[in-house]
N, C-alpha and C positions, 0 to 999 in steps of 0.2 A: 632724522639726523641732519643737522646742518652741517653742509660740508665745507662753510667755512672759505668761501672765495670772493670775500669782498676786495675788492678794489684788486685781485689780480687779472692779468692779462693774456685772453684765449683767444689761439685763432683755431677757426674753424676751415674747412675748406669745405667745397661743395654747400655752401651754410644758407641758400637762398629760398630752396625747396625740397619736398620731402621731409624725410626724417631730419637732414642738416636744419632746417629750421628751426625745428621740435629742439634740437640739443641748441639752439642759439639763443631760443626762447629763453630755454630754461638755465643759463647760464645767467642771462641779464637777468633773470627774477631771483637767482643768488646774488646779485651785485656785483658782477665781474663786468671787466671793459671786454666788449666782445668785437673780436674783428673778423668781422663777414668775407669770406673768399668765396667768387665764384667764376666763375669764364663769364658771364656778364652779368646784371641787373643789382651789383652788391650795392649800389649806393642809395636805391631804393630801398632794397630791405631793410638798408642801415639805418638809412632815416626814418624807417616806419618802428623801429626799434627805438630812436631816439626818441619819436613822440610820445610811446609810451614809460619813455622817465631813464630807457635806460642810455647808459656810455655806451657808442658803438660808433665805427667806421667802417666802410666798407672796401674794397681791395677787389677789380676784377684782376681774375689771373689765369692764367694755365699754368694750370700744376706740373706740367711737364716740362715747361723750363725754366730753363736757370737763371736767366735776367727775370722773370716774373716773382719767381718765390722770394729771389732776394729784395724784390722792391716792397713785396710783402712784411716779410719780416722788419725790415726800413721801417715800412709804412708806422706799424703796431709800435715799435722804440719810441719814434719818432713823437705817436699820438700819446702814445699811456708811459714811454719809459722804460717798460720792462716785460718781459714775453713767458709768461708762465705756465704754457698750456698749449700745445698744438693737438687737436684733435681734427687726424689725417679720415675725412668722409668721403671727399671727391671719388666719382669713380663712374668709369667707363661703363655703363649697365643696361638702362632703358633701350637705346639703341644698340646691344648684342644683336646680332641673328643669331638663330636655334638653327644649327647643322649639323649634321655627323660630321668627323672633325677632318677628314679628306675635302670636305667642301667648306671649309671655313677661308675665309675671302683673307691672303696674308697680309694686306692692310689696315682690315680688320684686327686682326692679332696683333701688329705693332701699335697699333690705337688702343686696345687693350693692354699691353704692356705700358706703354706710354704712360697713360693717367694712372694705373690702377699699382703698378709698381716703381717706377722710373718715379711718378710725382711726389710719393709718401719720403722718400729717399731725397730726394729732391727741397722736399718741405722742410723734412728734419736738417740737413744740411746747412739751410737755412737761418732756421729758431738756433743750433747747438749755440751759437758765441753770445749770443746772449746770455742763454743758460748754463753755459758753462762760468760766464764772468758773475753772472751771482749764485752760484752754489747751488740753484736747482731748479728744476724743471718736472713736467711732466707730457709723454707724448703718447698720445692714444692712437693707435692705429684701428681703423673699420676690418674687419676682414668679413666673411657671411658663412653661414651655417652649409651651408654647400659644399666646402672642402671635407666636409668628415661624414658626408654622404655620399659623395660622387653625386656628377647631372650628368646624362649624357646628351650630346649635342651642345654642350653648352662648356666643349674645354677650353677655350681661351681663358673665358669668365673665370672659371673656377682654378685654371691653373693660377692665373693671377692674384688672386685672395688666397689660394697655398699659401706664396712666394711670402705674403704677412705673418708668417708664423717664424719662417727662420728668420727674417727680418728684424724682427720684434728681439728672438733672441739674440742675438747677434749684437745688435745697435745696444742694447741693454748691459751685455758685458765691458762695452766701447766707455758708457756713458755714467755708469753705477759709481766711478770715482770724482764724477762731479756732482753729485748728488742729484740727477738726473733718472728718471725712471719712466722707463718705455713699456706698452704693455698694449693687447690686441684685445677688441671686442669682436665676437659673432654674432649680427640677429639673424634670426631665423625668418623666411618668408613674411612681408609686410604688404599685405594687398594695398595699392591704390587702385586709382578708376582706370588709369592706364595697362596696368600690371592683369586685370581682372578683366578687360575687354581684349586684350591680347592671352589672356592663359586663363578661359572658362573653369568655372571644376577646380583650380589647381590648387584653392587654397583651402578649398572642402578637404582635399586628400593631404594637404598637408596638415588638418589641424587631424586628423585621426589618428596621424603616426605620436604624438603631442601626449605626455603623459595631463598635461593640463591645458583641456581640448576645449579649445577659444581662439578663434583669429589674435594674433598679435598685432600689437599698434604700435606706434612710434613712440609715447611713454613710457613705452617696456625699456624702451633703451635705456632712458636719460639716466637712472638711479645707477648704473653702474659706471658709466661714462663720468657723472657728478664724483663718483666714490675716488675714482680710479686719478682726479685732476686735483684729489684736494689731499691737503696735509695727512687726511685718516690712510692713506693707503701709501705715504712716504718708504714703507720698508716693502712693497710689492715692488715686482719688476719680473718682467721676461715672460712673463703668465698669458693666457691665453682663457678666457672666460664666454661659453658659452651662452645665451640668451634666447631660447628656443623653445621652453614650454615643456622641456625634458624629453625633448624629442630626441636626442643625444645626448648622452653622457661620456665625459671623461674622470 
């Protein structure tokens, strides 16, 4: 399916590495102007994006404040005109510690909160006048398959990606009379090299719980992500879609 996003305007955040790549990638290889958010290196990426054919600029930012996002959103007006797509990925994770939650460090946890909540909020804040002044918009929020599992040791992280679900509804019913539509992704466990020398084993056990038992990659995302940005999914909002391997069901 094409989903039909030429010449609109996506920011990404988090868009440098990892999976944000993979969704920046595959944005420009639909033809949309892509604009790279990251706490740093966006101008590189951009430019490595623009070599290969596509529209892009990059924006370092922290998502967690309010002079950065708005210069963001500035930024994308300013470059392409018009802001049709924030898809909120940044997030506080790699550097988690694993504690029982009496020993979780409490600047850790406002660091957590900060980017992983505070930012998404922050972002959309941000994009709404835009898309509010043209009738519509689309905001993807990340959340991760860990909220409808429980981790233990790991509740900062996961209290945080909860917080994406009332979020999502919420901002959705704020947003649905400007023709505006918010809506939450879950993936579920994505090894990298980092992820996989710090959690031996972890993703053997996670691909057994998997009614369709295969490591997940960062492609698994894009097709819901792409669906969820573009005109075919205009009557969704407030929804919460899982991406796991039917490792959960709702």
């Amino acid at each position: 399916m094409d989903p039909d996003l030429k010449g609109k305007t996506v920011i990404i955040t988090g868009a440098c590495g990892g999976i944000g790549s993979t969704y920046a990638r595959a944005f420009a290889d639909h033809d949309a102007n892509v604009v790279a958010v990251d706490i740093a290196g966006s101008d590189e990426f951009a430019s490595a994006l623009r070599a290969e054919g596509a529209a892009a600029i990059g924006v370092d930012a922290d998502v967690s404040s309010v002079e950065a996002t708005e210069s963001m959103a500035e930024a994308a007006s300013r470059e392409f005109g018009t802001v049709d797509v924030l898809v909120n990925n940044a997030a506080f994770f790699k550097s988690v510690t694993r504690s029982p939650f009496e020993d979780i460090d409490p600047d850790e946890w406002d660091t957590c909160m900060a980017v992983n909540v505070r930012g998404p909020w922050l972002c959309a804040r941000a994009v709404a006048p835009a898309m509010k002044a043209q009738g519509s918009g689309a905001i993807v929020n990340i959340s991760s398959n860990t909220v409808w599992k429980g981790v233990p040791h790991f509740l900062h992280y996961v209290t945080s990606k909860s917080a994406s679900l009332g979020f999502t509804r919420s901002l959705a019913k704020e947003l649905g009379e400007y023709g505006i539509t918010v809506n939450t992704v879950a993936p579920d466990f994505i090894p990298d090299e980092h992820l996989l020398d710090h959690q031996p084993g972890h993703d053997d056990a996670v691909v057994a719980q998997r009614v369709l038992k295969r490591t997940s990659v960062p492609a698994d995302m894009v097709g819901i992500v792409l669906f969820l940005a573009s005109p075919g999914a205009e009557f969704i909002t407030g929804q919460s879609f899982l991406v796991n391997g039917g490792a959960h069901m709702q």
